[in-house]
Structures are given as C-alpha cells and as structure tokens.
OpenMM code with the backbone's topology and positions (N, CA, C; nanometers):
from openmm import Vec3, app, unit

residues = "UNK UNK UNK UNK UNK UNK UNK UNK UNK UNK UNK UNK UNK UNK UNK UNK UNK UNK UNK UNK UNK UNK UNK UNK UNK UNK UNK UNK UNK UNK UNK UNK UNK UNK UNK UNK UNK UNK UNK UNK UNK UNK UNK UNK UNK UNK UNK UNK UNK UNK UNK UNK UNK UNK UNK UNK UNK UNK UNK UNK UNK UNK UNK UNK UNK UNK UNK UNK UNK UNK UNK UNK UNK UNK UNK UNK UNK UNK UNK UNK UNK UNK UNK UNK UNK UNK UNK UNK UNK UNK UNK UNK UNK UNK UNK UNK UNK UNK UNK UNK UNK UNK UNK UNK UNK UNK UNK UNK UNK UNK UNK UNK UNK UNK UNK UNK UNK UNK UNK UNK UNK UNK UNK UNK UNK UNK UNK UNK UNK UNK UNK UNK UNK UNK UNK UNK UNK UNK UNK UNK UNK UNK UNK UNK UNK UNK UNK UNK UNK UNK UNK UNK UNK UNK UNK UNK UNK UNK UNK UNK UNK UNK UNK UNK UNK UNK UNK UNK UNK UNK UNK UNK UNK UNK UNK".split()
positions = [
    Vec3(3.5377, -0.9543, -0.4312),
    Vec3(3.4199, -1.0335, -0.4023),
    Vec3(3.3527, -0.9891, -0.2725),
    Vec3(3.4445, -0.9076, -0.1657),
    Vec3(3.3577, -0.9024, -0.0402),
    Vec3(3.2758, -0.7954, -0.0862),
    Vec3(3.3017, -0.6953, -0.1485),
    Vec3(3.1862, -0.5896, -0.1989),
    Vec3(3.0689, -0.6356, -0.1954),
    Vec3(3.0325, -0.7405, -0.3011),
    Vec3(2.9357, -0.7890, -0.3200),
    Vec3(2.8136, -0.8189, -0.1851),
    Vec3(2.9180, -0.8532, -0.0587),
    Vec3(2.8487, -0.8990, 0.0551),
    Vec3(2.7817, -0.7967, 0.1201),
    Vec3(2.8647, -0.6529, 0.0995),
    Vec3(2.7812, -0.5820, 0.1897),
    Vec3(2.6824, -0.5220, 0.2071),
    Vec3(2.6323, -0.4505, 0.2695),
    Vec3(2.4665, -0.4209, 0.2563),
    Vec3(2.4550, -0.2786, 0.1361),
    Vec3(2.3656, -0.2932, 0.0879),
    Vec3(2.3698, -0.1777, -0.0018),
    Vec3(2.2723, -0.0965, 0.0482),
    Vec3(2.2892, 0.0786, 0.0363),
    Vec3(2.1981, 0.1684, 0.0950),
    Vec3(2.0679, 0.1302, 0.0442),
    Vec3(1.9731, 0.1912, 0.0757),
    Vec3(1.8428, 0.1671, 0.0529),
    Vec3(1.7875, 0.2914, -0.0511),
    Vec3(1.7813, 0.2217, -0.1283),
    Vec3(1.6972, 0.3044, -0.2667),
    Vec3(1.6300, 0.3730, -0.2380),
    Vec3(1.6200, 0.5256, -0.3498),
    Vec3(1.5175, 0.6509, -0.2509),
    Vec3(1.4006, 0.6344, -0.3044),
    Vec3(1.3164, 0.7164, -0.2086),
    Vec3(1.1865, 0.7246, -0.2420),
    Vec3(1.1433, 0.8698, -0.2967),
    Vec3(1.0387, 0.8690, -0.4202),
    Vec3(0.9913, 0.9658, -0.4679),
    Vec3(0.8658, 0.9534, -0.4668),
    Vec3(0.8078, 1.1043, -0.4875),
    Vec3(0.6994, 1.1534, -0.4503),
    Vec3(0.6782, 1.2456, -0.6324),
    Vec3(0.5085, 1.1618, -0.6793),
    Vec3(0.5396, 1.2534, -0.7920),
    Vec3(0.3333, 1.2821, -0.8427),
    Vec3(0.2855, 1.3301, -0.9155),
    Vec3(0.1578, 1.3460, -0.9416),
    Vec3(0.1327, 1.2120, -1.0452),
    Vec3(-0.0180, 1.2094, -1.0801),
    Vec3(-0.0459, 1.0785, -1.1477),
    Vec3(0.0369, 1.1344, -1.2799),
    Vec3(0.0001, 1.2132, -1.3409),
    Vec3(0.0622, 1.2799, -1.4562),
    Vec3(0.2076, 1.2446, -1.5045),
    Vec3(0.2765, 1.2564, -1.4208),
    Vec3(0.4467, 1.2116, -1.4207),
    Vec3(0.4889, 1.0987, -1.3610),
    Vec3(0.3936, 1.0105, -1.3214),
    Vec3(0.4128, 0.8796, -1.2662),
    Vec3(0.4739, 0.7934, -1.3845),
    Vec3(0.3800, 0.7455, -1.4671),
    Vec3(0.4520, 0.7049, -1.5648),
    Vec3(0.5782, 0.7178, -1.6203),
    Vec3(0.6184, 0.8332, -1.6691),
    Vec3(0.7337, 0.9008, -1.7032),
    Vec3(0.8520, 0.8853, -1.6029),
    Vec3(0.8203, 0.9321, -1.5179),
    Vec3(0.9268, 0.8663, -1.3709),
    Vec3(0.9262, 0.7445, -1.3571),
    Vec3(0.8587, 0.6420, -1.3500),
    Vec3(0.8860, 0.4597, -1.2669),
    Vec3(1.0068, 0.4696, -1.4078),
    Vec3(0.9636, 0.5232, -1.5561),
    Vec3(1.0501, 0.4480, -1.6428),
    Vec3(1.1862, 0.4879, -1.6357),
    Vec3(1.2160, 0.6403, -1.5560),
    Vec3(1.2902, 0.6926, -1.5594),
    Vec3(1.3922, 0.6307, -1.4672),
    Vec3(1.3221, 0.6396, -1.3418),
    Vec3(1.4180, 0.5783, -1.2134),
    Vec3(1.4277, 0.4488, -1.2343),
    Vec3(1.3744, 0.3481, -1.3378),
    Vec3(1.3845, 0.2266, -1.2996),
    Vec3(1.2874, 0.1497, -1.1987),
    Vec3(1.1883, 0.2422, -1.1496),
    Vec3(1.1619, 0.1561, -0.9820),
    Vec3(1.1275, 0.0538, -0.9481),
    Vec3(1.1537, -0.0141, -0.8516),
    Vec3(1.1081, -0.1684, -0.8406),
    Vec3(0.9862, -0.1761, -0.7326),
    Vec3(0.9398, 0.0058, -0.7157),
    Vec3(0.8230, -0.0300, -0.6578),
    Vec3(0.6881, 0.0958, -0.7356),
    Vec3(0.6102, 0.0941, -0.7625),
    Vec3(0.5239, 0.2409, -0.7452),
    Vec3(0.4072, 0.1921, -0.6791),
    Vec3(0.3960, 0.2518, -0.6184),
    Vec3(0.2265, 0.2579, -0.5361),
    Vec3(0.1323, 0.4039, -0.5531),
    Vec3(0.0545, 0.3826, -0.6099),
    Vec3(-0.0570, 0.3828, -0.7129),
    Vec3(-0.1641, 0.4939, -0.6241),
    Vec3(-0.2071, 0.5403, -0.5497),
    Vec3(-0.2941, 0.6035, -0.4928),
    Vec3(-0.3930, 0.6709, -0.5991),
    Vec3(-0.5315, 0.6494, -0.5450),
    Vec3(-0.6365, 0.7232, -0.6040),
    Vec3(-0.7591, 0.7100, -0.5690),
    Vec3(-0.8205, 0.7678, -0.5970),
    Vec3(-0.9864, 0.7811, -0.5643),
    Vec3(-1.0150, 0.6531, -0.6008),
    Vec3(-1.0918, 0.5897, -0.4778),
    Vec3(-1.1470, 0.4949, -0.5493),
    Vec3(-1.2521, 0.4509, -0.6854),
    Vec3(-1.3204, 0.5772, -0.7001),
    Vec3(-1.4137, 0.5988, -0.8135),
    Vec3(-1.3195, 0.5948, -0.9429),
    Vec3(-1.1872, 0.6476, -0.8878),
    Vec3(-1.1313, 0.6768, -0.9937),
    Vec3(-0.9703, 0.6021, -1.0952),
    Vec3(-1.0209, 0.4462, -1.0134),
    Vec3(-0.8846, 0.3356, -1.0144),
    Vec3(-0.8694, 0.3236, -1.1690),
    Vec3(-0.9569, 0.2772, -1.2403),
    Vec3(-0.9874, 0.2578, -1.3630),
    Vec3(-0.9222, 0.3442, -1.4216),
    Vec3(-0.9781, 0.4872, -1.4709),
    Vec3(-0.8943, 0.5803, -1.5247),
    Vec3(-0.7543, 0.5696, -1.4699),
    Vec3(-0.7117, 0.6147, -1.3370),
    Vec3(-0.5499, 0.6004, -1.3094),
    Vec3(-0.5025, 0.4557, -1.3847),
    Vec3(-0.5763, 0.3211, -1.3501),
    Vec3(-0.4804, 0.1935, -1.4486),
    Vec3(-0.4617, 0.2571, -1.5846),
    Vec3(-0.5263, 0.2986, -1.6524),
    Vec3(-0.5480, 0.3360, -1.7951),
    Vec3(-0.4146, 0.4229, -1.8116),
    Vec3(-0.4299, 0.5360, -1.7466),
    Vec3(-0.3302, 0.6745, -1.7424),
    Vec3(-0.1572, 0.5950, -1.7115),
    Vec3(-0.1408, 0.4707, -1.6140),
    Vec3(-0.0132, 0.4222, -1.6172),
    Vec3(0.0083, 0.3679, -1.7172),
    Vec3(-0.0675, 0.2440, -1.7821),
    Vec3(0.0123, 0.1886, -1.8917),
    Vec3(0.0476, 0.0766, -1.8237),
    Vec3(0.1287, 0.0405, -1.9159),
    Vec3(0.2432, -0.0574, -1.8869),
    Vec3(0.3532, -0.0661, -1.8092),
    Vec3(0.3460, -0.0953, -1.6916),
    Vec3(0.4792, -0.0508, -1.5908),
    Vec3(0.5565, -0.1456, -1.5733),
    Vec3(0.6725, -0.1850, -1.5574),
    Vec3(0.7595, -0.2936, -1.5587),
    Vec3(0.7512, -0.3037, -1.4101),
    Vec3(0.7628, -0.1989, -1.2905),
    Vec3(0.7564, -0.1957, -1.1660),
    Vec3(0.6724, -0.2714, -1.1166),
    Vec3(0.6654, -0.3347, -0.9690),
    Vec3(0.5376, -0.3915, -0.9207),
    Vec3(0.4850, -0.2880, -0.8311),
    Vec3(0.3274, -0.2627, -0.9053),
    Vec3(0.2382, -0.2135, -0.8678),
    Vec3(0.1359, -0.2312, -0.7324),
    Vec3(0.1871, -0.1138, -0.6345),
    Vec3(0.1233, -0.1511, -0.5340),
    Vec3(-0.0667, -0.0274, -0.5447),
    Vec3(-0.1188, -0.0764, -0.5918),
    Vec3(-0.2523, 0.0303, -0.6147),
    Vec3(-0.3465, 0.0167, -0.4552),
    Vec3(-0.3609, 0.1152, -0.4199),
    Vec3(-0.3979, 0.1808, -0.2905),
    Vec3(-0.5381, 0.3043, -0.3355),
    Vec3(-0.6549, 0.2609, -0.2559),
    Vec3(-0.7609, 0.3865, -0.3212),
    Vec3(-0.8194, 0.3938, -0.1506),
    Vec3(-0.7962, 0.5265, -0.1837),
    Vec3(-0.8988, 0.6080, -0.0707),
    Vec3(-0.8875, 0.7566, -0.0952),
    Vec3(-0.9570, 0.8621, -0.0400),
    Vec3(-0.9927, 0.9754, -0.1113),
    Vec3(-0.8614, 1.0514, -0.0199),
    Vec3(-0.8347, 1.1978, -0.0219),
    Vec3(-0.7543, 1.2584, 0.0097),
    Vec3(-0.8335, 1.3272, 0.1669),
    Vec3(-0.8331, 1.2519, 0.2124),
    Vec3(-0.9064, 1.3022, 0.3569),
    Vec3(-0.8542, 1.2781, 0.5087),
    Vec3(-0.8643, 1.3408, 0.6053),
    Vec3(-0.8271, 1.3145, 0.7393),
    Vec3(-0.8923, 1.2934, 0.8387),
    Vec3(-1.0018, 1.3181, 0.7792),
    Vec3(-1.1372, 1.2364, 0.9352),
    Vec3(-1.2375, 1.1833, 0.8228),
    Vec3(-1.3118, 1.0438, 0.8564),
    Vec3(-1.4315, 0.9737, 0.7887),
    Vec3(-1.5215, 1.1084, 0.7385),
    Vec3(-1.5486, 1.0847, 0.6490),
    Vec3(-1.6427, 1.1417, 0.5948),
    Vec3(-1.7572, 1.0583, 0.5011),
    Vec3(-1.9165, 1.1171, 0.5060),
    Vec3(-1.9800, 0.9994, 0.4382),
    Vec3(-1.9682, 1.0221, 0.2843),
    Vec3(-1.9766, 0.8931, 0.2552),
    Vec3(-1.9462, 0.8585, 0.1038),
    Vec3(-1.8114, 0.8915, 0.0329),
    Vec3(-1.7092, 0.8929, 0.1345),
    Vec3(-1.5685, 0.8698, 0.1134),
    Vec3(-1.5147, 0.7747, 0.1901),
    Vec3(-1.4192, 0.7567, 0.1185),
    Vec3(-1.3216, 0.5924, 0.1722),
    Vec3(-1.1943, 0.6853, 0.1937),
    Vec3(-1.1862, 0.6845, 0.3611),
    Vec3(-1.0916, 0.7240, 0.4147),
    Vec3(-0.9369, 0.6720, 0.4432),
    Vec3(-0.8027, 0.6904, 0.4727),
    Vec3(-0.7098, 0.6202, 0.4559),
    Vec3(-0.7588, 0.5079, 0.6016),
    Vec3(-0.6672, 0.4069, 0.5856),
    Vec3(-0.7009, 0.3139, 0.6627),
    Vec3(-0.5842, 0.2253, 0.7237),
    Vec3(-0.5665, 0.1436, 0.8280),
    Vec3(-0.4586, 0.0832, 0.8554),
    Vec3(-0.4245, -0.0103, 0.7449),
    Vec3(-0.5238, -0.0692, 0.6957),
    Vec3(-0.4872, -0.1420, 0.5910),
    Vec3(-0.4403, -0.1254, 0.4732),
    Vec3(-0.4285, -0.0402, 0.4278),
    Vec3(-0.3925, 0.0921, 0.3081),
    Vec3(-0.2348, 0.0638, 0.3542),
    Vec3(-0.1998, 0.0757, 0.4866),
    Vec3(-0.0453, 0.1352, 0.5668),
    Vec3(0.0286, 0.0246, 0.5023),
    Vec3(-0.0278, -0.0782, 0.5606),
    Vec3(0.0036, -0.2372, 0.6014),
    Vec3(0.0416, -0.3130, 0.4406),
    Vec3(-0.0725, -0.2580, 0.3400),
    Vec3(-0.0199, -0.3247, 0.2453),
    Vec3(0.0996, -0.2448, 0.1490),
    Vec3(0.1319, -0.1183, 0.1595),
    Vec3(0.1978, -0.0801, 0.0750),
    Vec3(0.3266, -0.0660, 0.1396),
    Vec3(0.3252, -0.1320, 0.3152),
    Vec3(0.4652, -0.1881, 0.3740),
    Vec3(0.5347, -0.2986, 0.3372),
    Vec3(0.3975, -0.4222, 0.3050),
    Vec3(0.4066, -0.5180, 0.3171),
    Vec3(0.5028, -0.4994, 0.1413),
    Vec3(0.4498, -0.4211, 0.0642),
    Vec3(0.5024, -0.4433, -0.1038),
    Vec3(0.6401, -0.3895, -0.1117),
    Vec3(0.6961, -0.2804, -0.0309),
    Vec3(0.7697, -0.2335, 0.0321),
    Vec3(0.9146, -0.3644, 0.0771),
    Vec3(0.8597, -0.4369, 0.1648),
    Vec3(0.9439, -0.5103, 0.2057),
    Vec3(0.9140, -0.6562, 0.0582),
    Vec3(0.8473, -0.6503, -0.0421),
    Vec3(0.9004, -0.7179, -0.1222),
    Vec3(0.9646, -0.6791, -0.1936),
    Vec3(0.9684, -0.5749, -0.2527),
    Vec3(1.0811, -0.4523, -0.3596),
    Vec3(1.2068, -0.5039, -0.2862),
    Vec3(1.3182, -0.4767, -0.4149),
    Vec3(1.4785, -0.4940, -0.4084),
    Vec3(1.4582, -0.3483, -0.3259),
    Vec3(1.5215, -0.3692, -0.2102),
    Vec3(1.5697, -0.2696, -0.1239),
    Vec3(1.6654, -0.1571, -0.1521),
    Vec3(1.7693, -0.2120, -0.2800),
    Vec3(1.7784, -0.1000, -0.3237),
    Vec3(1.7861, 0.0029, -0.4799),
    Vec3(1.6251, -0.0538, -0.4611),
    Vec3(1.5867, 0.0028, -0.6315),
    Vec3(1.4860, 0.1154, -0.5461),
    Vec3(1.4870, 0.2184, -0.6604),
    Vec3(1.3976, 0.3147, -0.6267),
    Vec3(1.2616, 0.2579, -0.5714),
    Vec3(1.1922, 0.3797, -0.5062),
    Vec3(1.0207, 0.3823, -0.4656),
    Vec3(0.9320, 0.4793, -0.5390),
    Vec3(0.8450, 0.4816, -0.6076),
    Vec3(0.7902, 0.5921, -0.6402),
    Vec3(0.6441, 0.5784, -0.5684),
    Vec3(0.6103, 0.6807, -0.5444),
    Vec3(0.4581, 0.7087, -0.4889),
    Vec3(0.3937, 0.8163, -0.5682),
    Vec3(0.3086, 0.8187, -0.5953),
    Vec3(0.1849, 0.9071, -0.6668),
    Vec3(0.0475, 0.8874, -0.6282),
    Vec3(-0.0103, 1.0010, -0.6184),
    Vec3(-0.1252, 1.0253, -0.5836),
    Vec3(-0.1816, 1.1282, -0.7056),
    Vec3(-0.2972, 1.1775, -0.7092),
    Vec3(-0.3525, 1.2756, -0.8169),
    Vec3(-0.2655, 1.4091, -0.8173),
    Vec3(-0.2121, 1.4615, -0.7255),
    Vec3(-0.1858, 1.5546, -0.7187),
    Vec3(0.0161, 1.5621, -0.6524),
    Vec3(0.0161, 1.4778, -0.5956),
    Vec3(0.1609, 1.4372, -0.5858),
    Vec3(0.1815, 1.5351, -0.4163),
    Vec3(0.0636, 1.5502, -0.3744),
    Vec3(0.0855, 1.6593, -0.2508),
    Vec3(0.0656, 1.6153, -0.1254),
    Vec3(-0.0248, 1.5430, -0.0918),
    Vec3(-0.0722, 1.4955, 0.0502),
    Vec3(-0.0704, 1.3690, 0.0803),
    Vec3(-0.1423, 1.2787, -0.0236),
    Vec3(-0.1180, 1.1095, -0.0047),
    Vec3(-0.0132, 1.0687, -0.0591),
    Vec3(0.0221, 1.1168, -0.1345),
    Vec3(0.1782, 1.0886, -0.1535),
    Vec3(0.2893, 1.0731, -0.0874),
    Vec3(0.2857, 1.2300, -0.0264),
    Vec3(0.4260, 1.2860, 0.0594),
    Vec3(0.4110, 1.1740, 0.1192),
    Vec3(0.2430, 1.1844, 0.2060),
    Vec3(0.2860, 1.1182, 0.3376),
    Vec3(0.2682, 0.9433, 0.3504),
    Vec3(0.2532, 0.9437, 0.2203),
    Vec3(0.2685, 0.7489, 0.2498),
    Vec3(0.4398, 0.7559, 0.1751),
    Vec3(0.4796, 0.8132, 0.1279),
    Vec3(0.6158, 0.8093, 0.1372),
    Vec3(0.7478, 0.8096, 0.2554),
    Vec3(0.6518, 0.9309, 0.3140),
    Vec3(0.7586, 0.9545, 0.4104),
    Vec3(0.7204, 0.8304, 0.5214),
    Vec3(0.6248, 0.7618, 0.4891),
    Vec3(0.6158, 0.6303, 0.5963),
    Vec3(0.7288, 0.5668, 0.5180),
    Vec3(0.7264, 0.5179, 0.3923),
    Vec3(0.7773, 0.4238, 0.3388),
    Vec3(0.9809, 0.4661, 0.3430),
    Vec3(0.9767, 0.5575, 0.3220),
    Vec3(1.1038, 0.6181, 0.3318),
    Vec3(1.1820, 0.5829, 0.4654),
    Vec3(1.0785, 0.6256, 0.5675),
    Vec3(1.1303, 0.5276, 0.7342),
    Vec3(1.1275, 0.4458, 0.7498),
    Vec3(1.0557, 0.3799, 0.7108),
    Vec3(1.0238, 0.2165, 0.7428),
    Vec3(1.1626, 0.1593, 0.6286),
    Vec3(1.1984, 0.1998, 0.5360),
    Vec3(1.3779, 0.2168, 0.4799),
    Vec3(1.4705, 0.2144, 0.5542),
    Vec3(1.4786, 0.3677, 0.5980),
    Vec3(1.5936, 0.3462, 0.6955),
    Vec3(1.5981, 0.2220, 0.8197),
    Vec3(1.4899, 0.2517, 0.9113),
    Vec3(1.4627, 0.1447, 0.9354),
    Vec3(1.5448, 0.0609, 0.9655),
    Vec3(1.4950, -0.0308, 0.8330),
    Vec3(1.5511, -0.1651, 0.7903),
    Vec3(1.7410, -0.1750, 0.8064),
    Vec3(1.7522, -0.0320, 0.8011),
    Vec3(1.9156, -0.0354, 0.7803),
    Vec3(1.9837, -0.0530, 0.9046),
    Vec3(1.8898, -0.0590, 0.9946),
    Vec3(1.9388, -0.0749, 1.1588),
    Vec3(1.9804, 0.0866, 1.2300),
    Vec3(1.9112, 0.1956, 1.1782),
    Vec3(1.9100, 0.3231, 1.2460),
    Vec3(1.7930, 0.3313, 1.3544),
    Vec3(1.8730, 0.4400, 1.4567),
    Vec3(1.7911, 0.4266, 1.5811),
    Vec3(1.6528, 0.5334, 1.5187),
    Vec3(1.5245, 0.4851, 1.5632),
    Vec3(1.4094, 0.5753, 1.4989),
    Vec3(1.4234, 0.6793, 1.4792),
    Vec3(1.5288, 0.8209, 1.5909),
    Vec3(1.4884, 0.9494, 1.5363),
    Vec3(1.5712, 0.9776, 1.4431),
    Vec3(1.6809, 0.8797, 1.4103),
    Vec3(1.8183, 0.9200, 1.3150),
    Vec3(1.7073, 0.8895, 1.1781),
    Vec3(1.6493, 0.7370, 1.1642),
    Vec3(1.5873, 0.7177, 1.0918),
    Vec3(1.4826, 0.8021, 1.0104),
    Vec3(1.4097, 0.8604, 1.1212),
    Vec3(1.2814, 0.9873, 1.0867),
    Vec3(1.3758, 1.0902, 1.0125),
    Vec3(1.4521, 1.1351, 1.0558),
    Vec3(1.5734, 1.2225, 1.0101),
    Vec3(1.6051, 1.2215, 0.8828),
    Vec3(1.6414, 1.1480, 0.8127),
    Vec3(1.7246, 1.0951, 0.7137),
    Vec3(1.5803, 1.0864, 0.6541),
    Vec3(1.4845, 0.9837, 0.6661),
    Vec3(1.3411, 1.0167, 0.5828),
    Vec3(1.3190, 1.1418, 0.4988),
    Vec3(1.2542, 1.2204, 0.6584),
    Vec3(1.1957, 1.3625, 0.6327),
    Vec3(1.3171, 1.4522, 0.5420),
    Vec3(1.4289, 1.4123, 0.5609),
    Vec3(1.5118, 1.5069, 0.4723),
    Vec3(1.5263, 1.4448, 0.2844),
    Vec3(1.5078, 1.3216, 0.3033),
    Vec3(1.4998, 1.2741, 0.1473),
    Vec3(1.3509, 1.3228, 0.1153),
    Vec3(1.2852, 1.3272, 0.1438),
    Vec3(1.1193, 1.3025, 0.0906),
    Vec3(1.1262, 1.4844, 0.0667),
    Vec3(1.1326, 1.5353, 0.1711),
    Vec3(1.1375, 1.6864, 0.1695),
    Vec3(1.2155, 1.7706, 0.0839),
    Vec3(1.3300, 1.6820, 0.0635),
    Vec3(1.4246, 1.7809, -0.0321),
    Vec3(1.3700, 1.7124, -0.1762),
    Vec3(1.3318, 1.6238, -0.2150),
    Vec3(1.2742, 1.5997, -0.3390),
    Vec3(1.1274, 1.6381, -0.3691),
    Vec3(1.0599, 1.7073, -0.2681),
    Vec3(0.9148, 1.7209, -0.2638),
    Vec3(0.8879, 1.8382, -0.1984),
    Vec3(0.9902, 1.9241, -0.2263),
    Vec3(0.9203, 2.0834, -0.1421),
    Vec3(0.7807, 2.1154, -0.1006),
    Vec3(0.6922, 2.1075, -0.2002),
    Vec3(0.5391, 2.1175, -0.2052),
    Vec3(0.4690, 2.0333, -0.1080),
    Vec3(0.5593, 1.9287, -0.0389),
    Vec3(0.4732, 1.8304, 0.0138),
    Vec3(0.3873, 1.9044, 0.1440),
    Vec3(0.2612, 1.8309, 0.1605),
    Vec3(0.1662, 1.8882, 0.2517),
    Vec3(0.1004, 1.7262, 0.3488),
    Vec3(0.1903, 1.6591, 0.3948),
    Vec3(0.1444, 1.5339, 0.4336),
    Vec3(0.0462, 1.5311, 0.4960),
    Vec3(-0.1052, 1.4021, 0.4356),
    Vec3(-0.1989, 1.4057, 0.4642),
    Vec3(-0.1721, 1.3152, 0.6499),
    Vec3(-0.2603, 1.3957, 0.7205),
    Vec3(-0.2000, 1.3648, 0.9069),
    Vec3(-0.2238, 1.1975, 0.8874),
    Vec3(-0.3795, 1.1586, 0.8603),
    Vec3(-0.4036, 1.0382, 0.8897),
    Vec3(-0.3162, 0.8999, 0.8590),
    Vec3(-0.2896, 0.9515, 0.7587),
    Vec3(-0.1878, 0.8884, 0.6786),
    Vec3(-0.0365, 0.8648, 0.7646),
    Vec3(-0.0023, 0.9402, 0.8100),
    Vec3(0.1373, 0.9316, 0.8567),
    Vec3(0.0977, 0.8596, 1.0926),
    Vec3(-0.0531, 0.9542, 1.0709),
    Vec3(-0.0871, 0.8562, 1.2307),
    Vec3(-0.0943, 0.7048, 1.2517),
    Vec3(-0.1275, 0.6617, 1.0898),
    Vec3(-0.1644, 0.4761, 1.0750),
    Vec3(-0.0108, 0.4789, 1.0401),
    Vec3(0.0893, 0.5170, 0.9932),
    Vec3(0.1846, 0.4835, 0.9563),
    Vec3(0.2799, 0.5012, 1.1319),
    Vec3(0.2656, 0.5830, 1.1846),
    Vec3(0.3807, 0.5883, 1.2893),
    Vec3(0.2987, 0.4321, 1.3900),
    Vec3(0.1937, 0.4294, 1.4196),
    Vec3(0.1885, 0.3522, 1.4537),
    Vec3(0.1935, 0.1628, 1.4445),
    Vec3(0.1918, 0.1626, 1.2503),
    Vec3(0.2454, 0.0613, 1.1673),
    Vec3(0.4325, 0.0620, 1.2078),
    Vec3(0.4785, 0.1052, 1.2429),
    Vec3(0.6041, 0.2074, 1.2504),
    Vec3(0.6808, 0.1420, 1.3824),
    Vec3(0.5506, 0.1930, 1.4594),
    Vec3(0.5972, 0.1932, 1.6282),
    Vec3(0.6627, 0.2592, 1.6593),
    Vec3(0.6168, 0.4023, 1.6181),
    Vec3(0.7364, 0.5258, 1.6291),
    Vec3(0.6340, 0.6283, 1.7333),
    Vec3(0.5887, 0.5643, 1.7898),
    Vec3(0.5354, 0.6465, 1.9173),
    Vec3(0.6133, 0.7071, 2.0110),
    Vec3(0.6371, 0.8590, 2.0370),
    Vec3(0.7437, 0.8425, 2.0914),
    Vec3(0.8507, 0.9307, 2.0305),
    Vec3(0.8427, 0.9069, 1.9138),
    Vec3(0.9355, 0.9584, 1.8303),
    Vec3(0.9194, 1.0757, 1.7526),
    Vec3(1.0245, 1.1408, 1.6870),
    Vec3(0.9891, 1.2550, 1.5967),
    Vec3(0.8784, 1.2549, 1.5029),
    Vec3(0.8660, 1.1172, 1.4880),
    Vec3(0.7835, 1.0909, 1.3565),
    Vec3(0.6603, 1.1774, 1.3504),
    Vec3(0.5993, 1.2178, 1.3570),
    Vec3(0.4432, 1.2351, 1.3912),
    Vec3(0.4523, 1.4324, 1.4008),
    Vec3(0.5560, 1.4526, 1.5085),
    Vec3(0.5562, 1.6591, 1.4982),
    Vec3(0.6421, 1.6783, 1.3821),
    Vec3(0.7320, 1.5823, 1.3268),
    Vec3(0.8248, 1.6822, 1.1970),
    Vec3(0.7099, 1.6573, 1.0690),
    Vec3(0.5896, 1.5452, 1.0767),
    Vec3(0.4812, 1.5479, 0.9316),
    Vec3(0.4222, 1.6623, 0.9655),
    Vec3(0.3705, 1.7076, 1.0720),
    Vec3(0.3098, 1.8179, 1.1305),
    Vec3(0.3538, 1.9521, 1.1033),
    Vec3(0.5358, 1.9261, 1.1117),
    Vec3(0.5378, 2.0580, 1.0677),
    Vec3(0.5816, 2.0921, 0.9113),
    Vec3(0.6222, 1.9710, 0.8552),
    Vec3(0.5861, 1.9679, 0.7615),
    Vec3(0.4798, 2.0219, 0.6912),
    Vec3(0.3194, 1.9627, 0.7051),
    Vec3(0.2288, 2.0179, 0.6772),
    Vec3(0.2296, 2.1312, 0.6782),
    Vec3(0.2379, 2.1811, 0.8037),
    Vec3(0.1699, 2.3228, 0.8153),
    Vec3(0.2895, 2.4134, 0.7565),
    Vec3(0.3585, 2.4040, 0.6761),
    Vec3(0.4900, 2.4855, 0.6527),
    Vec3(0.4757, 2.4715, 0.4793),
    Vec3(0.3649, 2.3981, 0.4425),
    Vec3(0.3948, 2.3780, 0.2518),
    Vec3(0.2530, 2.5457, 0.2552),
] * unit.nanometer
topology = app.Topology()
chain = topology.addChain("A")
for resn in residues:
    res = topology.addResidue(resn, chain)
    for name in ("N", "CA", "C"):
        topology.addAtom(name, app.Element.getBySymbol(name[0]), res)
C-alpha cells in the first residue's frame, strides 16, 4: 500500500507535426495535447484532430519571433495558458505538443512544458533545465526552438539566471 503514496515521475513530453498528432495522443494515451496553429488556420487543424479523448489545450499564433504586421505573434498569454492546462493534466500521463510542422513552436513550448515538469518534482532549476532539454531533444532531434517562445516561457518559469534560455539557443542554432 505505501507504493501507492509515493510520488510518481512525471510523464514525458512529446513533440510531433499536425499530421501525427492524432495518431500519437491515441498512441501515448496523453492526458494533455496542445494544439498550436495559425490562427487562420484553427478550423482546419480542429477538423485534421478528430476526436481526442485528451484535453485539448488549442494555442494559435503564427511561427514567428519578433511582431510582425498581420501576424499574431507568440505571447505571454499563449505561455500562461498551456501551463495553466499543464498543471491540470495527471502529472503522470504523457504531454503531446504539435505545431504544423513539429519544429519550432512545438519544440519550444515543450521544452517550457517539460521544465515546468521537472520542476514540479522539486529539482533545483539547472538539474531541471537538464533533464528537460535532454527528454525533448532526444525525442525531437530536428527541433529548432522558436526564441520567443522559450523568452515568455523562462520568464513564466523564473528561470532567469539559469541555463534555460543559452541551451534553447543552442539548441536552435545546432538543428
């Protein structure tokens, strides 16, 4: 019976394209996917998931790193809510994230979500960043984390300070 009490690791997070989103939440089970897409383009992505048993966290802004006009850029609020869905998910059921392409808004709202995981487990931030960047990375070679994305996230984070911010960096510049 004490088994039962103790804390269980924290479910991983994946990184996948809209294409294989579907196919994956059913695969892993997940008790979270968050949804990324063009905002022009929410409609088609609802259509393209289907029916997901997961709770759907849907997030739209374009794949960009500085405002641009007539794009909807990532935003703190974008960070905030797919933390906030984050900390409602069974902690340790999978995460899936998808974006159109499974490369930039993906990685890098994952690799927020992946820390903000450990995290929770009571690791000191750079052990935490650590353990992130190595799950997200070893399941996502290709990843190219979009910056803005991971700047609203370290600071959702409070990882100023921390690795967080030069290992997305070199991340990026290394896919």
């Amino acid at each position: 019976m004490l088994h039962l009490l103790r804390p269980r690791r924290p479910g991983p997070v994946f990184v996948c394209s809209l294409n294989e989103a579907g196919d994956f939440s059913r695969e892993l089970k997940a008790g979270l996917l968050v949804s990324i897409s063009d905002p022009e383009r929410r409609a088609i992505t609802k259509a393209r998931l289907g029916k997901m048993r997961a709770s759907i966290c849907p997030l739209d802004f374009h794949d960009i790193e500085r405002p641009a006009p007539d794009m909807t850029a990532p935003e703190p609020h974008h960070i905030e809510a797919a933390l906030a869905a984050l900390h409602r998910a069974p902690a340790h059921r999978a995460v899936l994230v998808h974006c159109h392409a499974g490369i930039s808004r993906s990685s890098a709202t994952a690799l927020v979500l992946a820390t903000a995981r450990q995290l929770r487990t009571g690791k000191a931030p750079d052990e935490a960043v650590c353990d992130a960047f190595a799950q997200v990375s070893a399941a996502t070679p290709h990843a190219r984390p979009n910056m803005r994305v991971i700047e609203i996230g370290a600071e959702a984070l409070e990882l100023a300070g921390t690795s967080f911010v030069q290992s997305a960096w070199d991340l990026h510049r290394t896919a």
